[in-house]
Structure formats: structure tokens, C-alpha cells
C-alpha positions as CSV (number, residue, x, y, z in Angstrom):
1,X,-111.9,-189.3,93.5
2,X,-112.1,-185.9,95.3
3,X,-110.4,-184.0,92.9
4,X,-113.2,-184.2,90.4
5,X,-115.5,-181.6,92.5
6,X,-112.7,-179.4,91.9
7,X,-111.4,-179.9,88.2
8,X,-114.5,-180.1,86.2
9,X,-114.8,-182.7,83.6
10,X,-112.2,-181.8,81.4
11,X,-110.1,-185.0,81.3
12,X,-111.0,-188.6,80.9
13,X,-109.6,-190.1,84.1
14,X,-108.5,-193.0,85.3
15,X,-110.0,-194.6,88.8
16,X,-105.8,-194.6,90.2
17,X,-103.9,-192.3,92.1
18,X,-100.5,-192.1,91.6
19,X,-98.1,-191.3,94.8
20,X,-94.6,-191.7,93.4
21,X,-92.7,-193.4,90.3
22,X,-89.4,-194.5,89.9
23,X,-88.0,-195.3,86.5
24,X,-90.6,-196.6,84.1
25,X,-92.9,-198.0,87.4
26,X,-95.0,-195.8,89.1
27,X,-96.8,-196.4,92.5
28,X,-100.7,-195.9,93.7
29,X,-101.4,-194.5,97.8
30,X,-102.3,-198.4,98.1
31,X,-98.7,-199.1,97.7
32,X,-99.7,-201.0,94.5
33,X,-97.0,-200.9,91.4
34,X,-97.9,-200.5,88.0
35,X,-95.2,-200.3,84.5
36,X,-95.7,-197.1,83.4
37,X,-96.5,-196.7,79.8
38,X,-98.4,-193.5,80.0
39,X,-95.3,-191.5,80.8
40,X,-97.5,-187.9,81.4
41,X,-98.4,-188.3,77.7
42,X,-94.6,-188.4,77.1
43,X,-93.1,-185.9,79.6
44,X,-91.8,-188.8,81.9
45,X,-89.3,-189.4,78.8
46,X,-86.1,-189.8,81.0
47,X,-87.9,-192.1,84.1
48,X,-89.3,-190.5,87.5
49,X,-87.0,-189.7,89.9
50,X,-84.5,-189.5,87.4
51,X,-81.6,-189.0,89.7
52,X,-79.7,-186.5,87.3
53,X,-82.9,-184.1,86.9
54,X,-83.5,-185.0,90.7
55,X,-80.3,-183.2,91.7
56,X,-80.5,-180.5,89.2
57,X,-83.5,-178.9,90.2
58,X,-82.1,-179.4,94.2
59,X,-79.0,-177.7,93.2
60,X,-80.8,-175.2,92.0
61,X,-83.8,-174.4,94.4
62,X,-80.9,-173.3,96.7
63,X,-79.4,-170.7,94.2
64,X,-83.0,-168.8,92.1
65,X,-85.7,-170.5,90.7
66,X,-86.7,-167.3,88.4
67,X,-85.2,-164.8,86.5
68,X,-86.9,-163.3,83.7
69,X,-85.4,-163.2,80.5
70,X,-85.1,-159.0,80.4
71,X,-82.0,-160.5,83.0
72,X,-79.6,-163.0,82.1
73,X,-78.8,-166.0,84.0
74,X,-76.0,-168.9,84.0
75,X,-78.4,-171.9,84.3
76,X,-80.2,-170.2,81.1
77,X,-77.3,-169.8,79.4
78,X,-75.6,-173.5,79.9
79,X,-79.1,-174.8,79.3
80,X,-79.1,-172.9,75.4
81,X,-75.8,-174.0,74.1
82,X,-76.5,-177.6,75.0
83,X,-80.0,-177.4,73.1
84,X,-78.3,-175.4,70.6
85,X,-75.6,-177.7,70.1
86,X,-77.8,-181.0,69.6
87,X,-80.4,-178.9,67.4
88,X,-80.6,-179.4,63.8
89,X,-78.2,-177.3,61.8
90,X,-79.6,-174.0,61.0
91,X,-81.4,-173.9,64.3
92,X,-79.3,-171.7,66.3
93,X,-82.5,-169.8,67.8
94,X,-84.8,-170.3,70.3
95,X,-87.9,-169.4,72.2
96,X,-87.9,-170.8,75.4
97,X,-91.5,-171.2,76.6
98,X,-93.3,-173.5,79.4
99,X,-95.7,-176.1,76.8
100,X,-96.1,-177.2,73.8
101,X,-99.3,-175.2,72.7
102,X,-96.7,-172.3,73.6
103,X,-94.1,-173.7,71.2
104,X,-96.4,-173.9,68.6
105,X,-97.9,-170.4,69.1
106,X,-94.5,-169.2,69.2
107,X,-93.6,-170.8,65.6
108,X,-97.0,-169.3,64.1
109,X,-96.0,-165.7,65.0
110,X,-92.5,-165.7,64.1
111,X,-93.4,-167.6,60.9
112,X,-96.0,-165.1,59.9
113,X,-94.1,-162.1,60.7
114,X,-91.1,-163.3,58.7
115,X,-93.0,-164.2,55.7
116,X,-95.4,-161.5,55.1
117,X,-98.1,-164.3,54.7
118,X,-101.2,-164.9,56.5
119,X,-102.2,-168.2,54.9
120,X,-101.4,-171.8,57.4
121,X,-101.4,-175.1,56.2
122,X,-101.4,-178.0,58.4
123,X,-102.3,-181.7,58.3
124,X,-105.6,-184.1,58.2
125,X,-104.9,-185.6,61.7
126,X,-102.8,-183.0,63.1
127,X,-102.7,-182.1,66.8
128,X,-101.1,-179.0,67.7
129,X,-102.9,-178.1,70.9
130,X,-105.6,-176.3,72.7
131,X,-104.5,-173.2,72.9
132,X,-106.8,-170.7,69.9
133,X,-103.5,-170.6,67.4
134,X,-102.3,-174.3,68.2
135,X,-106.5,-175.2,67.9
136,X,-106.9,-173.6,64.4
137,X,-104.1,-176.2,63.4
138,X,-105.7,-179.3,65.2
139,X,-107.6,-180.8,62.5
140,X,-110.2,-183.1,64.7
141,X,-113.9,-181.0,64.9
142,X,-114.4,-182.6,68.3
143,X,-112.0,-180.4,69.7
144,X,-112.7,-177.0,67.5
145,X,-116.7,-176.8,67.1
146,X,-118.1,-175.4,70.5
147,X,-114.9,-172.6,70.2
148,X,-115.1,-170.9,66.9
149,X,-114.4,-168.5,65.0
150,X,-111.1,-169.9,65.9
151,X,-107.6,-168.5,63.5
152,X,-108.4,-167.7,60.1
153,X,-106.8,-168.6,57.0
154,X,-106.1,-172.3,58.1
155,X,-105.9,-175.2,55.2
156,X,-105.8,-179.1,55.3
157,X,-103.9,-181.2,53.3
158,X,-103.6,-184.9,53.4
159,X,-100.5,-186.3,55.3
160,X,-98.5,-188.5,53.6
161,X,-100.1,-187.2,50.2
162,X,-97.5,-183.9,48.3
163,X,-100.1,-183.7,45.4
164,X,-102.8,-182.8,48.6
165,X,-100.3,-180.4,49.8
166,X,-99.4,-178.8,46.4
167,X,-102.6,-178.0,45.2
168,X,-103.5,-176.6,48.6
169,X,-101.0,-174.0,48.9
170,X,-101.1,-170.6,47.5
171,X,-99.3,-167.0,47.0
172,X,-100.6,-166.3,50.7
173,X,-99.4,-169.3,52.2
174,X,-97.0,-168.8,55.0
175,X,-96.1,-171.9,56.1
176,X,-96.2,-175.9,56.7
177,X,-96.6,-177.5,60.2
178,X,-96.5,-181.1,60.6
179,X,-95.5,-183.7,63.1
180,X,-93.1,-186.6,61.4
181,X,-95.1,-189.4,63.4
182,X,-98.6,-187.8,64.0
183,X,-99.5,-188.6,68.1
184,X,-103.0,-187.8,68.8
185,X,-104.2,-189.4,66.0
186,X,-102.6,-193.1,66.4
187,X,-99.4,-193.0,66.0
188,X,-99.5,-192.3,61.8
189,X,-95.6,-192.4,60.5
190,X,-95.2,-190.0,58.1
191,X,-94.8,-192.2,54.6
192,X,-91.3,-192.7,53.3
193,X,-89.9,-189.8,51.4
194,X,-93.1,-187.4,52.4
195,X,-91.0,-185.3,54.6
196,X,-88.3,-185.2,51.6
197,X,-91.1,-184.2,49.2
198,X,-92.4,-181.3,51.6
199,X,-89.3,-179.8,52.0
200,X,-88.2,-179.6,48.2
201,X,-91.5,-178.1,48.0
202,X,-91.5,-175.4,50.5
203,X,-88.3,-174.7,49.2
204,X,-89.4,-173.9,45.7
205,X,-92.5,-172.0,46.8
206,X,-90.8,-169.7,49.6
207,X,-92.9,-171.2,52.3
208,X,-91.6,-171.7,55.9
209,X,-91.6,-175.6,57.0
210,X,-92.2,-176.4,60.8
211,X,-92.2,-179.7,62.4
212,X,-94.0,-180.0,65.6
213,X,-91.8,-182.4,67.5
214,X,-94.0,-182.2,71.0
215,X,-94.3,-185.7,71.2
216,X,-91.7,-187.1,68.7
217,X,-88.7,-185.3,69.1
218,X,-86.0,-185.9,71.8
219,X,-85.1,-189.9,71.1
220,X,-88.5,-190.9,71.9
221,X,-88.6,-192.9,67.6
222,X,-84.8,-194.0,68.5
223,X,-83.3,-190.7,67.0
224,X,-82.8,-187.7,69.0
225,X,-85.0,-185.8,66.3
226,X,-88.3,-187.7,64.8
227,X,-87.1,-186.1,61.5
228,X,-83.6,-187.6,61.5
229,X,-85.5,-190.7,60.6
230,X,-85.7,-188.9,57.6
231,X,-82.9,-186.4,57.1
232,X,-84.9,-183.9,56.9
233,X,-84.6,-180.4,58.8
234,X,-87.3,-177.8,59.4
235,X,-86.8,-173.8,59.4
236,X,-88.7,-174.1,63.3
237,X,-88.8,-176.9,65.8
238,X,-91.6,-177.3,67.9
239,X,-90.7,-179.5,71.3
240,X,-91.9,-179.9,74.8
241,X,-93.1,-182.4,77.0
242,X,-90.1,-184.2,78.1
243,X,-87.1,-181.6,77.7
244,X,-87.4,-180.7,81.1
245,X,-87.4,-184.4,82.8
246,X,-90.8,-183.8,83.6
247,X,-91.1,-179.8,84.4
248,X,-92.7,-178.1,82.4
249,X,-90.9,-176.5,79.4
250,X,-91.7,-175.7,75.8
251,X,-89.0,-174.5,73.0
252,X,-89.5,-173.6,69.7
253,X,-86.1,-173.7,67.5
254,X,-85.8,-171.1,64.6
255,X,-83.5,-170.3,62.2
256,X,-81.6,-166.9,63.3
257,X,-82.8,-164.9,60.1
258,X,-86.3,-165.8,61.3
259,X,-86.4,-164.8,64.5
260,X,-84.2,-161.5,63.1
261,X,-87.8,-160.6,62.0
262,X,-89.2,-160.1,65.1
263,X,-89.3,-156.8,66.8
264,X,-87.9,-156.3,70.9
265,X,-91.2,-156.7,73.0
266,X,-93.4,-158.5,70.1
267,X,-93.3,-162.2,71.9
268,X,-92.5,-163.1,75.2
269,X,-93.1,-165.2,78.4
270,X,-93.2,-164.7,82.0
271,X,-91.9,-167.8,83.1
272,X,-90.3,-169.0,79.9
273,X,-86.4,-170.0,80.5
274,X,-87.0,-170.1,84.0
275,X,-83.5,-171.4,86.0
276,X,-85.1,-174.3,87.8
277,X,-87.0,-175.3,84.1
278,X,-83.2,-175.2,83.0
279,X,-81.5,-176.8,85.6
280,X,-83.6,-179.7,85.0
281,X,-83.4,-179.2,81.2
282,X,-80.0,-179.4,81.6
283,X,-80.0,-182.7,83.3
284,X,-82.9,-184.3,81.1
285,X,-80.6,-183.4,77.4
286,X,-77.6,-185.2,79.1
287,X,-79.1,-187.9,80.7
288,X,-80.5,-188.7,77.0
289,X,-77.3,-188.1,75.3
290,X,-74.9,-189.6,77.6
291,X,-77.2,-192.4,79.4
292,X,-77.5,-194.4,76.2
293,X,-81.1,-193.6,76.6
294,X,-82.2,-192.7,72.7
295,X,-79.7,-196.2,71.8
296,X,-82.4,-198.4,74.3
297,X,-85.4,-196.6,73.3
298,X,-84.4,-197.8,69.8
299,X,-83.2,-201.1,71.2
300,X,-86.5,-201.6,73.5
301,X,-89.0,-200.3,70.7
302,X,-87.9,-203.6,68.6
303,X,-88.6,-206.0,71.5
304,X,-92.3,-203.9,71.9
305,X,-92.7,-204.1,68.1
306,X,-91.7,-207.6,67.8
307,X,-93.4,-209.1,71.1
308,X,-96.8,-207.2,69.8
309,X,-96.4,-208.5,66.4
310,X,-96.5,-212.1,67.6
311,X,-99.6,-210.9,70.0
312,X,-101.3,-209.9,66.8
313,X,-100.4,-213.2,65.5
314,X,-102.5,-214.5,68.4
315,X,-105.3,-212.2,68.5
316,X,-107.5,-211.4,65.7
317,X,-108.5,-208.2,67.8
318,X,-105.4,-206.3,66.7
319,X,-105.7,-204.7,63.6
320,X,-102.1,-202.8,63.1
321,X,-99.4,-202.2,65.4
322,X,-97.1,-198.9,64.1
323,X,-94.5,-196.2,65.3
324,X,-91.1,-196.2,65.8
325,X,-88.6,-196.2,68.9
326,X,-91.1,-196.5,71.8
327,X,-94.2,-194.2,70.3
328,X,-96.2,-197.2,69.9
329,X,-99.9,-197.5,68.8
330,X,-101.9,-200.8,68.3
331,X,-105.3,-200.3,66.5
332,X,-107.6,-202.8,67.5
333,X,-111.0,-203.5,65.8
334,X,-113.2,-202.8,68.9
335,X,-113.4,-200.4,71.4
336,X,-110.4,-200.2,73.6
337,X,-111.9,-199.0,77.1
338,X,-112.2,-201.6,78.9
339,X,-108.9,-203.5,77.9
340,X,-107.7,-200.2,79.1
341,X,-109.2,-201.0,82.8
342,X,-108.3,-204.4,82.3
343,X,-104.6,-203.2,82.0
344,X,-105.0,-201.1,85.1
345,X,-105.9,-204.2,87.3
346,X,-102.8,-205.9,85.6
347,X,-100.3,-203.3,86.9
348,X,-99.9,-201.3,83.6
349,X,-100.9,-197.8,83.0
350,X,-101.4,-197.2,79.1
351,X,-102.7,-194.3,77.1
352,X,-105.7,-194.3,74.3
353,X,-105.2,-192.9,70.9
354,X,-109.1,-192.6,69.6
355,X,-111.2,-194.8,70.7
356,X,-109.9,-198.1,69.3
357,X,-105.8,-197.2,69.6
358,X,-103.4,-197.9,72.9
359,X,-100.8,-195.9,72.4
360,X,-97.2,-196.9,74.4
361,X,-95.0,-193.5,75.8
362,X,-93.2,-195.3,78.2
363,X,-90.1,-193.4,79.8
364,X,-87.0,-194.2,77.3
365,X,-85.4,-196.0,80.4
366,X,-88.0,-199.3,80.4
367,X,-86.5,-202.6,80.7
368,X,-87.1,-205.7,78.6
369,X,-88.4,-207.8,81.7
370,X,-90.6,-205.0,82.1
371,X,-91.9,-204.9,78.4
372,X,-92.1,-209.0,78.8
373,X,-94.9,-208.1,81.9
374,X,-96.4,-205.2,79.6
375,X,-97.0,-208.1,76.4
376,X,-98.1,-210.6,79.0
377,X,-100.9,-208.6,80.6
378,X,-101.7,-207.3,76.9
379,X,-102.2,-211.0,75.9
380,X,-104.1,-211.8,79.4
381,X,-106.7,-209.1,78.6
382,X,-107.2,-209.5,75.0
383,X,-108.0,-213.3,75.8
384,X,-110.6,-212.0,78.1
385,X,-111.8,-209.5,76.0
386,X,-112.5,-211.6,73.2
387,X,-114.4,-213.9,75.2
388,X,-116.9,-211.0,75.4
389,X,-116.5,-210.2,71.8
390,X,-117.1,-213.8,71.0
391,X,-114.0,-213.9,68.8
């Protein structure tokens, strides 16, 4: 592919290139289709071309497409009191920014500048980013090794274990970040009652709690927020990926005596709350609200679920299928590369999770008939596959 001479070898590719998408199906310059189950790593959450976003961002290319936040602006404005207004209570702030490393840099700032505190805990697993801040949080070496000295003061404690936690935090700790259903790492749901647990705690010890919600958040578990799974609210919200319908955006929700803290000039963004970002925001938050789009991710996650369990039923490759809503990961015993390109020559895009985990981010508008093809093609390439494996 051409752009490789260009881009470095910075991302694992796949040998397709994608001309347009529609919904949950995307199409190849061959004119072939595939079911998308990628979704941009989650951004595609409300479908391409979704026809709300579609006219936002035309309505607004004829008006401005930036004004920087030292100006105010309508689009901005309409686009905050919807967030606002579906945000968890408390979370009547906002940073708006343009990714989710951004988000997460954002929250690290305004939490250490509130507290005092230098010290940052975060979880075995985590993913936070690539950016140095969001780095120091990512737990995996593979990403951190060739790049430090990265953040200082950064901790590990188990996820899904509050004795890890306690006994890692101390007087200098400034605060918790965790994602509810860790992504990067395979789709790990946090345990029942964990989230509970690690509020009560940060409660008692004056320590800040954020959830990074990159990924999770927005009705991709079948709840508008990952944590509601749990009612559980943070004092910052990390999101991203798919708040704009697919441009990109970053916010990071704070509680206003938080963000009180910071000083005029202290953190900013160029391009952050940007009117065309808006406009589309605007159209992605109400096209999941009012499309019944978080209802039929919950409804179409428990047809994946279900058809997968009976495909792990069949297939003694399949080791565990978890998640929630449609954030999906099957761990399989072997190596999942080449079921990968096996899937690609099936019509269906899919994402890795490690080396041994497919992960499903479909966009929240797939069909059933279209989840029928995606479980069809599975079970077509998982009989193949085992006839190398010999299983």
C-alpha cells in the first residue's frame, strides 16, 4: 500500500483500503463490502454516514468551522448543556479537547493542581494513551520502555483487587484512574462491586477518582456511561472517540470545585470546542439518546454474546468470550492473526486485543442479520483454523 512509504511503521495494518461506510458496513476501492466491527477503534459509534452528524457538520461548514475558546460561540454552547445535561451528576465542568490522550492529560493536571498531590495511581492493564502523561498511566512495558524517564510518581495496583489498591496508596497520592471495562487489554470488566469499593475508598482518603471512559463510555456496554453499570460516579470523566460521530473530539468532565482550582491560562487547546467538532457532537449525543441507539447496543450485545457462546460451544479454540453491550473480546488459545485475515476475506473487519483476543466495536447501529453473517464467518474460520492447529 502506498501509504506505507509515507507513514512509517507505526501501526499494524491491514492489506484493505476503505473508500466509504455506511452504517455498520464499510466498502474497499474494489467495491467489495465488509461488516464493520472495527468501528475506528470505537469512534464509528453512531454508524458512517450517519445522516444526523452528516448534516450537522454541512450545516455548519457554511456558518465557521473555528472559534477559539477566548470567543464564545452558539454551536459551543448548545453542544455543553447537552453534554452537561446527560453527564453524571456533579459533572457540570468540562474541558473540551480533540483525543482521548488529551482528555486524560487534561484530568491529570486539574487533578494534581486541585489536590496538592503529586502521587498517581492507575491500573495493572490500564491504557490511557500515548501521549508522556497518558503513557506514565499505560501499564504495558511494550509501549513505555524505549521512551523513559516518562511521569514520575506513577503506581500500579491490581484491577479488580481494593486490598492492591489500599496498600498502594499513600499521604502523596492524588488520585485514581481507571477504565470500568479495561479496552486495550481484552476487554477485562471491572469485578462486581470493585468500582463501589474504590469510591468508598477514595472518599475516606481525600483522593480524586477518575474513570477513563475513552472506549466505554457513551452507550457502547448498553448504558450511556460504563460506570452506570455500576452506580458509580467519578469526580473527572475521561471520553472521546465517538462523541463527535467520528470527528475528532476529546472531553474530560470535572466537578466545578475542581476545575475552580485552576488558574486563567494554565490549560488550554487550540482547536478544542471547535464549532464543526460541535456541530457534529451535537448530532452524535442525540442520535444516541433519541435513536434508541444505547437500547440496541444493549439489545444486539446479547445476540453477539449469546451466538458466540454457542460458537465456543463448538470450538475448543475459544477460551472466554467477555464485555458488555457491544465491547466484545473473545480470548482464544492460539494466536489470532491469521483468523484475523481470514475474517477480512469473509467480509468482516475486526480488531485484535493482544495477540490472542478479537475484540468487537462495531458502530451501536449493527443489525442482527448482520451479527448472524459476523458469527457465521467466525465459525467458517475457526473450522479452518483448527484444521491447521490440528484440534
Amino acid at each position: 500500500m502506498s501509504e506505507d512509504q509515507f507513514m512509517g511503521n507505526l501501526y499494524q495494518r491491514f492489506p484493505v483500503t476503505i473508500e466509504k461506510g455506511i452504517g455498520s458496513h464499510v466498502w474497499d476501492i474494489d467495491g467489495k463490502e465488509y461488516i464493520d466491527c472495527m468501528g475506528g477503534y470505537g469512534v464509528a459509534l453512531v454508524g458512517h454516514q450517519n445522516q444526523r452528524v452528516n448534516n450537522a457538520i454541512k450545516e455548519q461548514l457554511d456558518k465557521i468551522i473555528t472559534v477559539h475558546s477566548s470567543l464564545y460561540n452558539k454551536t459551543r454552547e448548545e453542544f455543553l448543556k447537552i453534554l452537561i445535561g446527560l453527564a453524571p451528576k456533579g459533572l457540570t465542568q468540562v474541558h473540551l479537547n480533540n483525543s482521548g490522550a488529551e482528555a486524560i492529560e487534561a484530568a491529570i493536571k486539574f487533578a494534581r493542581k486541585f489536590t496538592g498531590k503529586k502521587g498517581m495511581i492507575a491500573m495493572k492493564g490500564s491504557y490511557h494513551g500515548k501521549s508522556f502523561g497518558a503513557l506514565s498511566l499505560t501499564f504495558s512495558p511494550k509501549y513505555k520502555k524505549a521512551f523513559e524517564p516518562l511521569v514520575e510518581k506513577v503506581s500500579f495496583a491490581s484491577f479488580g483487587d481494593i486490598e492492591s489498591l489500599r496498600s498502594t496508596i499513600d499521604e502523596d497520592t492524588s488520585f485514581v484512574i481507571l477504565e470500568p471495562i479495561q479496552g486495550e487489554s481484552g476487554i477485562i470488566v471491572a469485578p462486581e462491586g470493585f468500582l463501589q469499593e474504590v469510591r468508598k475508598l477514595c472518599d475516606e482518603k481525600g483522593i480524586l477518582l477518575i474513570f477513563d471512559e475513552i472506549q466505554a463510555g457513551l452507550g457502547r456496554t448498553g448504558r450511556l456511561w460504563a460506570c452506570d453499570h455500576w452506580n458509580t460516579i467519578p469526580d473527572i470523566l475521561c471520553l472521546a472517540k465517538g462523541i463527535a460521530g467520528g470527528v475528532p473530539m476529546g472531553a474530560t468532565l470535572v466537578r466545578p470545585d475542581i476545575l475552580d482550582s485552576m488558574s486563567r491560562g494554565e490549560h488550554s487547546s487550540t482547536f478544542g470546542g471547535n464549532p464543526l467538532s460541535c456541530a457534529a457532537g451535537i448530532a452524535a449525543l442525540k442520535a444516541l439518546t433519541e435513536d434508541g441507539l444505547i437500547e440496541n447496543s444493549e439489545k444486539m450485545g446479547k445476540v453477539f454474546r449469546e451466538g458466540l457462546e454457542k460458537l465456543k460451544e463448538k470450538h475448543t479454540m475459544i477460551r472466554e468470550i467477555r464485555g458488555k453491550g457491544l465491547m466484545i473480546g473473545i480470548e482464544m488459545k492460539f494466536e489470532i492473526k491469521d483468523i484475523l485475515m481470514g475474517l477480512i476475506k469473509e467480509g468482516v473487519l475486526m480488531l485484535y486485543s493482544g495477540r490472542n483476543i478479537l475484540r468487537i466495536l462495531p458502530p451501536l447501529v449493527i443489525s442482527e442479520e448482520d451479527i448472524t453473517k459476523v458469527l457465521h464467518a467466525l465459525d467458517s474460520v475457526l473450522t479452518e483454523e483448527e484444521k491447521k492447529h490440528n484440534v
